[in-house]
One Martini backbone bead per residue (centre of mass of N, CA, C, O) as a GRO file, in nm:
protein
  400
    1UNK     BB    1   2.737  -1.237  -1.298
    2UNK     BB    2   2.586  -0.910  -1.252
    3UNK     BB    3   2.384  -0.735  -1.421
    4UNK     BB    4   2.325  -0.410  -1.555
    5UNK     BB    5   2.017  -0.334  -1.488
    6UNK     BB    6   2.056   0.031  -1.496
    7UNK     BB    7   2.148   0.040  -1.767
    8UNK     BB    8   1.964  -0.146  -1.931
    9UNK     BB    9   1.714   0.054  -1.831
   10UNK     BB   10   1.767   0.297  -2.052
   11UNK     BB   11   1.641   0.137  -2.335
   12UNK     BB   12   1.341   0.090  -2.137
   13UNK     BB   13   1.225   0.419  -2.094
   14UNK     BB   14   1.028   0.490  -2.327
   15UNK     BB   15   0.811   0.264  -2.291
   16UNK     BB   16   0.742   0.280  -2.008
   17UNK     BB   17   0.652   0.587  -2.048
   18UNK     BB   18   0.429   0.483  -2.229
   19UNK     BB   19   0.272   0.338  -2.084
   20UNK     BB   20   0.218   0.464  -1.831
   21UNK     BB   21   0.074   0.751  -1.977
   22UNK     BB   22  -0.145   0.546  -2.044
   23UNK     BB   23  -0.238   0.470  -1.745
   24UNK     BB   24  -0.295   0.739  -1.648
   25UNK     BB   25  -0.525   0.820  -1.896
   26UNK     BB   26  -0.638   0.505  -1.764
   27UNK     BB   27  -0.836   0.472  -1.524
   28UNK     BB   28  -0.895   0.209  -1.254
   29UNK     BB   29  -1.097   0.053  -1.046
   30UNK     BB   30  -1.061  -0.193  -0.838
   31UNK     BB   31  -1.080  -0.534  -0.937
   32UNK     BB   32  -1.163  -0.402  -1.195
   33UNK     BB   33  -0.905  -0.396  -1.512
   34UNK     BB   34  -0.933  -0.423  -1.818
   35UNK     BB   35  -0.776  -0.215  -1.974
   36UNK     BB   36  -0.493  -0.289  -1.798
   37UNK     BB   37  -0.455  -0.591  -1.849
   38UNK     BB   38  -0.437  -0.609  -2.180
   39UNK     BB   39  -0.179  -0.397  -2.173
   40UNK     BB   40   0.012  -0.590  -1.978
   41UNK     BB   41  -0.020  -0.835  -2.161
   42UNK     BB   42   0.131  -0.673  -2.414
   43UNK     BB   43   0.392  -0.613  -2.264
   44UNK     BB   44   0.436  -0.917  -2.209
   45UNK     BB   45   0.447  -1.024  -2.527
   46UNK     BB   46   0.732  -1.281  -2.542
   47UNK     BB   47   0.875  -1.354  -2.273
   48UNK     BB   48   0.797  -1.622  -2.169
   49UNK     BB   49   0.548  -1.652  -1.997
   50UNK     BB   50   0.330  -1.782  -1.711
   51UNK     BB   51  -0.003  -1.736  -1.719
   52UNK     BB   52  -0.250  -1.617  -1.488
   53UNK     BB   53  -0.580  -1.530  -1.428
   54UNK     BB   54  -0.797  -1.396  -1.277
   55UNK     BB   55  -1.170  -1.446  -1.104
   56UNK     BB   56  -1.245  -1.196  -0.920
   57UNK     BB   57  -1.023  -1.033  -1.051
   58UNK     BB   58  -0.752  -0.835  -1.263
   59UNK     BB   59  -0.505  -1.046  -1.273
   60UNK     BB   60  -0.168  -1.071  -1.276
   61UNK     BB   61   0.053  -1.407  -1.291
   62UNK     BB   62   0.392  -1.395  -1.369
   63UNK     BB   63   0.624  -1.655  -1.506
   64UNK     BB   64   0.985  -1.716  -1.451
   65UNK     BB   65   1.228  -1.934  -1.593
   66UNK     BB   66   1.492  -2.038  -1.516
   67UNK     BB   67   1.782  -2.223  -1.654
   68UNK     BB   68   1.840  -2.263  -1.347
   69UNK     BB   69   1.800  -2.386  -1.075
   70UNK     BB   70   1.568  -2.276  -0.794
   71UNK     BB   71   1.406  -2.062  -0.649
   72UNK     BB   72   1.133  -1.797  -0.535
   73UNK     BB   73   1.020  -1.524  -0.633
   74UNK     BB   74   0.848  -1.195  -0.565
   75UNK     BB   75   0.723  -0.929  -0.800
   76UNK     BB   76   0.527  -0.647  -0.783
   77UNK     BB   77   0.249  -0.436  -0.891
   78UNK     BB   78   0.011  -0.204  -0.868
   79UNK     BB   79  -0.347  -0.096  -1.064
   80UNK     BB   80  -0.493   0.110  -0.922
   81UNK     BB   81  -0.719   0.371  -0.845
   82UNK     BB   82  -0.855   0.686  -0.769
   83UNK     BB   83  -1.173   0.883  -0.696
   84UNK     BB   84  -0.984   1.136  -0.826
   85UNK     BB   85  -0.974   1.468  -0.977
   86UNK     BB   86  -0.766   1.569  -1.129
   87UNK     BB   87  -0.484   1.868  -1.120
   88UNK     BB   88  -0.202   1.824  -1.293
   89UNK     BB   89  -0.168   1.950  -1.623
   90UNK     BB   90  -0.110   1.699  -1.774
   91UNK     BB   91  -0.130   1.583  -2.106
   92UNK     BB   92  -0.195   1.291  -1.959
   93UNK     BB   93  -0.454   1.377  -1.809
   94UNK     BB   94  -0.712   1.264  -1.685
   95UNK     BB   95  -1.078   1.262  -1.776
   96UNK     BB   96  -1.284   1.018  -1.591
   97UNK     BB   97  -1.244   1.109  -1.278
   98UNK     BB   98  -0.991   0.958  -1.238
   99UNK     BB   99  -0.674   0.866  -1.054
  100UNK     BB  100  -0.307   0.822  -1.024
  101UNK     BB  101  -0.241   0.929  -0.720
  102UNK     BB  102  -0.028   0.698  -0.602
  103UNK     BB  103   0.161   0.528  -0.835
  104UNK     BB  104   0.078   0.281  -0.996
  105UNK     BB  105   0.138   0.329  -1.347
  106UNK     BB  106   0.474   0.287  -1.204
  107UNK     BB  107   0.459   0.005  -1.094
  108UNK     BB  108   0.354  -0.154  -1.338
  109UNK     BB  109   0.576  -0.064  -1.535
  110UNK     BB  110   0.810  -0.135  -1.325
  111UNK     BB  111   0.763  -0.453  -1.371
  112UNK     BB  112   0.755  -0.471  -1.697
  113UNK     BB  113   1.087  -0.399  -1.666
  114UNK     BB  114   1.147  -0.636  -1.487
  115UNK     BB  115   1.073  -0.879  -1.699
  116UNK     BB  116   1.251  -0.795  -1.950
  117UNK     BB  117   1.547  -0.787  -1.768
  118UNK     BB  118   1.486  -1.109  -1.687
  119UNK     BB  119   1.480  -1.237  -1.952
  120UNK     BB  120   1.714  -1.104  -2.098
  121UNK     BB  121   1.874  -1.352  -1.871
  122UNK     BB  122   1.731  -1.656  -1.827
  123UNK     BB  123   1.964  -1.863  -1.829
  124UNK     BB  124   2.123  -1.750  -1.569
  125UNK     BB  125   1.935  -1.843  -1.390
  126UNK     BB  126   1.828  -1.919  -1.056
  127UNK     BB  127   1.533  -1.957  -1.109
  128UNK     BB  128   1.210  -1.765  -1.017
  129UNK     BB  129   0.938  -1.575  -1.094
  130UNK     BB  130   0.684  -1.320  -0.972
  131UNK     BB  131   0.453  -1.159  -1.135
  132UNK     BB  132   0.228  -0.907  -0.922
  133UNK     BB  133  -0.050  -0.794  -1.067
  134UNK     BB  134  -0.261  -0.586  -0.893
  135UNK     BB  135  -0.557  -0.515  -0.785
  136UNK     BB  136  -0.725  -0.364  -0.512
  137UNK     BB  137  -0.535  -0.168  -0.293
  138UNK     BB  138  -0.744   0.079  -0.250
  139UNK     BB  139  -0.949  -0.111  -0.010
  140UNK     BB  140  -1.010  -0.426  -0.169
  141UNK     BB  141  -0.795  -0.657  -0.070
  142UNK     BB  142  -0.618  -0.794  -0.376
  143UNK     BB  143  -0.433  -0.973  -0.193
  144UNK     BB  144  -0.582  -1.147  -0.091
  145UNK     BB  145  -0.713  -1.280  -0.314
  146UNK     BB  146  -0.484  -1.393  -0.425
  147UNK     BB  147  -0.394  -1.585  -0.231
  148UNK     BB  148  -0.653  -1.764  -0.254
  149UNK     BB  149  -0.570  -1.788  -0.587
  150UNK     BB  150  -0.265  -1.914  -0.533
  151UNK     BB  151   0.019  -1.721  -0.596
  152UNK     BB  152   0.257  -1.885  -0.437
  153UNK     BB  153   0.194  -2.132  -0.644
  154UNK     BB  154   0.277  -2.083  -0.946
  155UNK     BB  155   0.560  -2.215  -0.926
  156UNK     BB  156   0.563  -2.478  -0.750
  157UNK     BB  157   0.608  -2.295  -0.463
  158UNK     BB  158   0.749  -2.092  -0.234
  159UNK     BB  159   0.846  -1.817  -0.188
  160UNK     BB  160   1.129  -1.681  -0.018
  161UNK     BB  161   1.092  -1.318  -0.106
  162UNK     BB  162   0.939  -1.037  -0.138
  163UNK     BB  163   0.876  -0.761  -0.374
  164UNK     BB  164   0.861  -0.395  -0.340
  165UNK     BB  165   0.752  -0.079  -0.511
  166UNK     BB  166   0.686   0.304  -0.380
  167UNK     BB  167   0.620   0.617  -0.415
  168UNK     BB  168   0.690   0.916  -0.402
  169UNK     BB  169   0.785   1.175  -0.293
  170UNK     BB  170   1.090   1.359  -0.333
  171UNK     BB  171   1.426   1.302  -0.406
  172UNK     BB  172   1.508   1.215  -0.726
  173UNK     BB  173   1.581   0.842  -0.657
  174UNK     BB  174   1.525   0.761  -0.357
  175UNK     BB  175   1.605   0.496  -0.146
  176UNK     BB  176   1.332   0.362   0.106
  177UNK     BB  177   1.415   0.160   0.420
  178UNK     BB  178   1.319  -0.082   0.687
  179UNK     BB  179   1.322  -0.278   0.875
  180UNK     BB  180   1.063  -0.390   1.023
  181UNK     BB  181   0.846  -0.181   1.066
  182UNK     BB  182   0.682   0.003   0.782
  183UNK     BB  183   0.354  -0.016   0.800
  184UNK     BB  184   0.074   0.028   0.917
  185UNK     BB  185  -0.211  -0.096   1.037
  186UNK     BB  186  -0.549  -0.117   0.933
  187UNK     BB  187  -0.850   0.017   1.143
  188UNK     BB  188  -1.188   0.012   1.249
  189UNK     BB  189  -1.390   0.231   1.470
  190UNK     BB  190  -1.684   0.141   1.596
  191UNK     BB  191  -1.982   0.319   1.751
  192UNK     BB  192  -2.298   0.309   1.920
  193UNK     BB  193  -2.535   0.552   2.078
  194UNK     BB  194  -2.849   0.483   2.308
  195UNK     BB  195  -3.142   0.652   2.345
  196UNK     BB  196  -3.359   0.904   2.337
  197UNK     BB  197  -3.557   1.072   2.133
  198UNK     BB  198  -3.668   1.394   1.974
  199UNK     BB  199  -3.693   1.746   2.035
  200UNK     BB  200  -3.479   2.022   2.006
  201UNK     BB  201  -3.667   2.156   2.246
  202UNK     BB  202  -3.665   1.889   2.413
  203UNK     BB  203  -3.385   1.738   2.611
  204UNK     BB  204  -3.519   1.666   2.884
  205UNK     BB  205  -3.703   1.412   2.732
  206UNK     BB  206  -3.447   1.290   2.679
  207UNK     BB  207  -3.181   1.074   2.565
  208UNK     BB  208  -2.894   1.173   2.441
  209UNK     BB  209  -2.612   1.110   2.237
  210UNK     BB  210  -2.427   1.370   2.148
  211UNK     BB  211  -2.275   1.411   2.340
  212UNK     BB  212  -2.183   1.155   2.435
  213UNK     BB  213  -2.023   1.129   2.143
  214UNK     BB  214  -1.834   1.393   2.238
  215UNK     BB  215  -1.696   1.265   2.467
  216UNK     BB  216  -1.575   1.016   2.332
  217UNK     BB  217  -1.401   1.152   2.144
  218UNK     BB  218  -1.191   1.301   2.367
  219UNK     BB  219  -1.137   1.012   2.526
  220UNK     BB  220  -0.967   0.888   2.256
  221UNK     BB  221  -0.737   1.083   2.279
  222UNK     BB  222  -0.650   1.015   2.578
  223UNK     BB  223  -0.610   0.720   2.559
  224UNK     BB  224  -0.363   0.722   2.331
  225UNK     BB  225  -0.171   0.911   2.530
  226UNK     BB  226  -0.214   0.728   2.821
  227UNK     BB  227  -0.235   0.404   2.712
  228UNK     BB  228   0.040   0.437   2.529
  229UNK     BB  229   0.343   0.402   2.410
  230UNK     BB  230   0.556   0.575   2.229
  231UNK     BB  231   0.673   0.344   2.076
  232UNK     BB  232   0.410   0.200   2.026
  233UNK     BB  233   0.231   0.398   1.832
  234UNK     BB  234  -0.129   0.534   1.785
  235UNK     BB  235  -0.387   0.601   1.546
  236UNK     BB  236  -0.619   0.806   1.610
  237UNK     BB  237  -0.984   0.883   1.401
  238UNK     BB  238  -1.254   1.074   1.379
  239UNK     BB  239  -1.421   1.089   1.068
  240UNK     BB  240  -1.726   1.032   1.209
  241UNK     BB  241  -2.078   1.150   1.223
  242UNK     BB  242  -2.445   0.980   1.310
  243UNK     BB  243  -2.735   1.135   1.298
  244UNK     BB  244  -2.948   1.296   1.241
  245UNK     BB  245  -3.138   1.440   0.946
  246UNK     BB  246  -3.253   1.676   1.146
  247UNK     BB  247  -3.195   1.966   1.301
  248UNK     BB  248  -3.479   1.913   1.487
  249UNK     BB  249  -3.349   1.631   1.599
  250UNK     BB  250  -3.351   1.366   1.844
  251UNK     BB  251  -3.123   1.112   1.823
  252UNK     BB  252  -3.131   0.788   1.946
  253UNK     BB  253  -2.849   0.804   1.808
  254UNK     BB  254  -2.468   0.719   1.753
  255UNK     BB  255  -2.220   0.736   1.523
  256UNK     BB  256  -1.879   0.621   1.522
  257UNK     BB  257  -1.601   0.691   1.333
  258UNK     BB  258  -1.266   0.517   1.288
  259UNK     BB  259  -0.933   0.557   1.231
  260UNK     BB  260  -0.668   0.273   1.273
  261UNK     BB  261  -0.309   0.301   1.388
  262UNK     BB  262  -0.071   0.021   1.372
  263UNK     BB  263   0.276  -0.161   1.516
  264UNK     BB  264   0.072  -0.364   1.670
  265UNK     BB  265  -0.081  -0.657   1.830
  266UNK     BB  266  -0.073  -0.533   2.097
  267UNK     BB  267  -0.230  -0.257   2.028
  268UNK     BB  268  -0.478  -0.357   1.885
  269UNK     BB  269  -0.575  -0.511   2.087
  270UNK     BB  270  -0.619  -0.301   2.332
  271UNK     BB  271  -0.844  -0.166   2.131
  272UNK     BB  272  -1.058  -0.391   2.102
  273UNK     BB  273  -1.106  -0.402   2.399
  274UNK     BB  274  -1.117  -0.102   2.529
  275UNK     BB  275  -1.296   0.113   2.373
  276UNK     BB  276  -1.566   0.011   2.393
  277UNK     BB  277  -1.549   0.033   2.717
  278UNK     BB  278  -1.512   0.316   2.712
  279UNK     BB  279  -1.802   0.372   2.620
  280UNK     BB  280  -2.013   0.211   2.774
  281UNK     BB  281  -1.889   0.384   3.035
  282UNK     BB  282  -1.993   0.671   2.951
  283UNK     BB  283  -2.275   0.620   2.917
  284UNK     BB  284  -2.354   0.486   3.168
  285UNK     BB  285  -2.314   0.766   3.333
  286UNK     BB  286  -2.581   0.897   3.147
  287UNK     BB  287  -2.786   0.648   3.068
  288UNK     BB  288  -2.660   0.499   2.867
  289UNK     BB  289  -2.556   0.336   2.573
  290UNK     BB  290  -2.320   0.120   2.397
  291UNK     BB  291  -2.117   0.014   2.117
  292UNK     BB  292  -1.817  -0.175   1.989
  293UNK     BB  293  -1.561  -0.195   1.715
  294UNK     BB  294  -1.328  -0.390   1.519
  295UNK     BB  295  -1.191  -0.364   1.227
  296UNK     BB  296  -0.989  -0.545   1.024
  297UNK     BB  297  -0.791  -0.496   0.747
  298UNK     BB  298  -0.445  -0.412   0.789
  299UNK     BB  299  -0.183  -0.548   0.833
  300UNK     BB  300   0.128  -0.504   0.949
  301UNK     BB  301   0.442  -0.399   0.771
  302UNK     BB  302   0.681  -0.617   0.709
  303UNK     BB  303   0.991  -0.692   0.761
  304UNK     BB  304   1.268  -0.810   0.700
  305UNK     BB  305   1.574  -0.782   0.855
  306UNK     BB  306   1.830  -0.882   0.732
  307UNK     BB  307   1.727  -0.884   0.431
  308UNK     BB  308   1.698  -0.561   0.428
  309UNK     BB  309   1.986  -0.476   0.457
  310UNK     BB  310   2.040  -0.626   0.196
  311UNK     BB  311   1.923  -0.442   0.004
  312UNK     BB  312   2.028  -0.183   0.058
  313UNK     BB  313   2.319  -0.299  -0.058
  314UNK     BB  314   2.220  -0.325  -0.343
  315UNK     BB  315   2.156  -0.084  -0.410
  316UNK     BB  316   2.418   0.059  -0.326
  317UNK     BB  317   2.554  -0.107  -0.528
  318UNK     BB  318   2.360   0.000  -0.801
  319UNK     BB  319   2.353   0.345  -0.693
  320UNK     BB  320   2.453   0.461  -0.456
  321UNK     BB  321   2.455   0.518  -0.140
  322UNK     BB  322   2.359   0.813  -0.149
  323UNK     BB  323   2.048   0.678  -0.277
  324UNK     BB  324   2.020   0.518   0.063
  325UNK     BB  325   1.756   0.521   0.290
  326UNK     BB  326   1.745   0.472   0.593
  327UNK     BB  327   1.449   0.466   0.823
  328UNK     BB  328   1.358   0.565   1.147
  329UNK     BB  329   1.043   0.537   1.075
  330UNK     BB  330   0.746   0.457   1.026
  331UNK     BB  331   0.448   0.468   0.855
  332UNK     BB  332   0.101   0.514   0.893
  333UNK     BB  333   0.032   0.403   0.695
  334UNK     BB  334  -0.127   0.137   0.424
  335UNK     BB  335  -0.041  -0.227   0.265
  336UNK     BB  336  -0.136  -0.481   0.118
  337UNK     BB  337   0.106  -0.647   0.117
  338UNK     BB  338   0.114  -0.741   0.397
  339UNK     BB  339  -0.022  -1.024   0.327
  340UNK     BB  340   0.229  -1.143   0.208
  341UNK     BB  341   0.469  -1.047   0.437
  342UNK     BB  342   0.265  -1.304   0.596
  343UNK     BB  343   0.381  -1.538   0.445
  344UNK     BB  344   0.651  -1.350   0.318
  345UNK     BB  345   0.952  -1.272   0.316
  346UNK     BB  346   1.059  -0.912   0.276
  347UNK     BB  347   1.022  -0.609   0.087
  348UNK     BB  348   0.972  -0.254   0.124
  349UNK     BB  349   0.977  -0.007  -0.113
  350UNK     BB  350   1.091   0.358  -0.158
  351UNK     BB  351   1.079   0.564  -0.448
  352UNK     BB  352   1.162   0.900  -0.511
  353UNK     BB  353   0.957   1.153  -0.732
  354UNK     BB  354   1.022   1.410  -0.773
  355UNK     BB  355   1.044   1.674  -0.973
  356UNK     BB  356   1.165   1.890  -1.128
  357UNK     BB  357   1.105   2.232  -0.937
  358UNK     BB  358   0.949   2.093  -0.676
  359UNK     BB  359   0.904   2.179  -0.394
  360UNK     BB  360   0.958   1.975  -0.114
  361UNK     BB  361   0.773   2.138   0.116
  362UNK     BB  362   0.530   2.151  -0.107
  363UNK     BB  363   0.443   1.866  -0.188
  364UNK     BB  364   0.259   1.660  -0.300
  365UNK     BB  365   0.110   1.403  -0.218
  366UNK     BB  366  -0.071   1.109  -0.178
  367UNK     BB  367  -0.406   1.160  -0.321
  368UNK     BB  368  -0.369   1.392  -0.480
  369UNK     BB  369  -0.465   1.605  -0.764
  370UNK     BB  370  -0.157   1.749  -0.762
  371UNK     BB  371   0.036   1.508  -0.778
  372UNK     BB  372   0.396   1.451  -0.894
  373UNK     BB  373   0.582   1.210  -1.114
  374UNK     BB  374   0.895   1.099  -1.198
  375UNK     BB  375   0.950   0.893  -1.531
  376UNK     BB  376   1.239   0.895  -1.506
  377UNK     BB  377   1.261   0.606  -1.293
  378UNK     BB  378   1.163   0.357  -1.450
  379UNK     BB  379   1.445   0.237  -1.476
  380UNK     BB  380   1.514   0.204  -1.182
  381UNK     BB  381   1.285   0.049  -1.089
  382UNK     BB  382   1.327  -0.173  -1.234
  383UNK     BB  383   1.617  -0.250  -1.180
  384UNK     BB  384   1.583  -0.294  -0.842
  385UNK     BB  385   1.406  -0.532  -0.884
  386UNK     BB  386   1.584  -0.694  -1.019
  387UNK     BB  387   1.822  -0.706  -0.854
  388UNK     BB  388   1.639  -0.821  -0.599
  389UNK     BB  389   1.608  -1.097  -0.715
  390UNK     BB  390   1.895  -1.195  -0.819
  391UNK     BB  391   2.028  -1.168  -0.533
  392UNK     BB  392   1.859  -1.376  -0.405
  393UNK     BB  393   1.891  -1.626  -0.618
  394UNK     BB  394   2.203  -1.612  -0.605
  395UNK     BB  395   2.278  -1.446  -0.391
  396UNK     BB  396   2.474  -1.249  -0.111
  397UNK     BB  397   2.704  -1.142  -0.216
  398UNK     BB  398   2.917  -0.956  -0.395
  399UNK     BB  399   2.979  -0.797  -0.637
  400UNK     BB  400   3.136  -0.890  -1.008
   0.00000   0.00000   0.00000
């Protein structure tokens, strides 16, 4: 029998809910956060979990063991914050400067409330979990270090499957995910061109870097459109732009940044190749010189094809048909989860929240200083956790 824990966790929403708004009232940034991981700590105390404490970050990996034999999945939830001064008008709205502008405080309390679903339940279980409670994921690489620090082996074998729920404006409860590439890889492109600086009222005396510069973001835009399959899309956005810091000074040099979105390892090559010869191409044209780089921070986020299927009807399953929307294209932002599923084949979910009365045409979005997520959700949020952790652990035949 698989236990209705939809239901059961309608019992654990009073306290969830007052997690998340203590987690919400005192965010914390990067890979340290120290008043976030004792507090769930303490959510997690007396459920006979096995703890393991990071080295490099504050994280916690716990360890729940099934009465019955069987292999080992993991389910994450991060808890890291935004360096954004909130605008949320919440009455337990962030103080510090700091706002859980992503819906991290809700992913928190949601696996806090899927390790209580699924402890208690123990005996019946058939195999291990792996709660992976993460800092560092906005932008400081928080699962690569876990996984260095050994994660996959908490439990003495390597999970099966992984398993995350992330937040978002929309209908509120609505679970989407889809097969194959679910979120772009994330890569930054520096470029700097040099020239020969000078007095800003003498151009003829120098050679500018800075026009040359402005042709090469042109250049970067006509690249994407015309190098590049539409059904294999990248973007590119030159978001930085470097050079003197006098108004009447022509600079030396000039460096360009672009952040870069790609949703396959076939285009992200191609732009480590060509990019930069396209700018050094453009500038030897001028008489100048360029060089350029691609950083690779986070590899594309890729679903497992047929396991994914079976979560959709899973959730379905649990909540309503009406309720799981298979997504029908990747969505260009990134996530460090990606990491974790180049390790271990799994699943990456949507959950939207937005509260009742906010124009769904209107709702700020993720990272917004006035986004807003309805803590009504984290009971389905935990319930779909255990679900599909147990689900996988147990078989994926009909429900019983």
């Amino acid at each position: 029998m698989i236990p209705q824990f939809a239901t059961e966790a309608q019992s654990l929403l009073p306290e969830l809910v007052a997690l998340r708004r203590e987690l919400h009232a005192h965010p914390e940034l990067g890979l340290q956060l120290p008043q976030t991981q004792h507090r769930v700590l303490e959510a997690l105390d007396g459920l006979g979990l096995e703890i393991t404490l990071g080295k490099e970050l504050s994280s916690i990996v716990a360890v729940l063991r099934g009465g019955k034999p069987g292999p080992t999945v993991l389910l994450r939830g991060d808890m890291d914050a935004l360096p954004v001064v909130e605008q949320s008008g919440l009455p337990f709205a962030s103080q510090n400067g700091n706002m859980h502008a992503c819906g991290h405080d809700l992913h928190t309390a949601g696996l806090v409330g899927a390790a209580r679903l699924l402890a208690a339940h123990r005996d019946e279980l058939a195999g291990n979990v792996i709660f992976m409670f993460q800092p560092g994921e906005e932008g400081y690489g928080g699962a690569k270090i876990m996984l260095d620090e050994g994660l996959l082996e908490a439990a003495g074998e390597k999970p099966i499957g992984a398993y995350a729920i992330h937040v978002a404006p929309g209908p509120r409860g609505t679970f989407m995910t889809r097969p194959g590439a679910l979120a772009a890889g994330s890569n930054q492109l520096n470029i700097t061109v040099h020239g020969r600086g000078g007095h800003g009222s003498q151009p003829h005396q120098t050679l500018d870097p800075m026009p040359v510069a402005a042709e090469i973001v042109l250049a970067l835009q006509s690249f994407v459109t015309r190098r590049f399959d539409a059904f294999d899309p990248i973007i590119l956005s030159v978001t930085q732009i470097t050079g003197s810091e006098a108004v009447n000074v022509i600079p030396e040099s000039v460096t360009l940044r672009a952040t870069v979105r790609t949703l396959s390892e076939n285009s992200l090559q191609r732009v480590i190749d060509e990019a930069p010869r396209l700018a050094a191409k453009i500038a030897e044209a001028h008489g100048l010189t360029a060089e350029g780089e691609v950083e690779v921070a986070y590899p594309v986020t890729i679903n497992e094809g047929a396991a994914t299927v079976e979560v959709l009807g899973w959730l379905g399953e649990e909540f309503g048909a009406e309720r799981v929307v298979e997504m029908p294209t990747p969505m260009m932002g990134s996530e460090d989860f990606a990491f974790v599923l180049n390790e271990v084949p799994g699943t990456f979910i949507a959950l939207l929240t937005s509260p009742e009365g906010v124009d769904l045409t209107t709702a700020e979005f993720n990272h917004s200083p006035r986004v807003l997520f309805d803590d009504g959700v984290l009971g389905d949020q935990a319930a779909a956790l255990a679900t599909v952790a147990w689900r996988r652990l147990m078989g994926s035949g009909p429900a019983q």
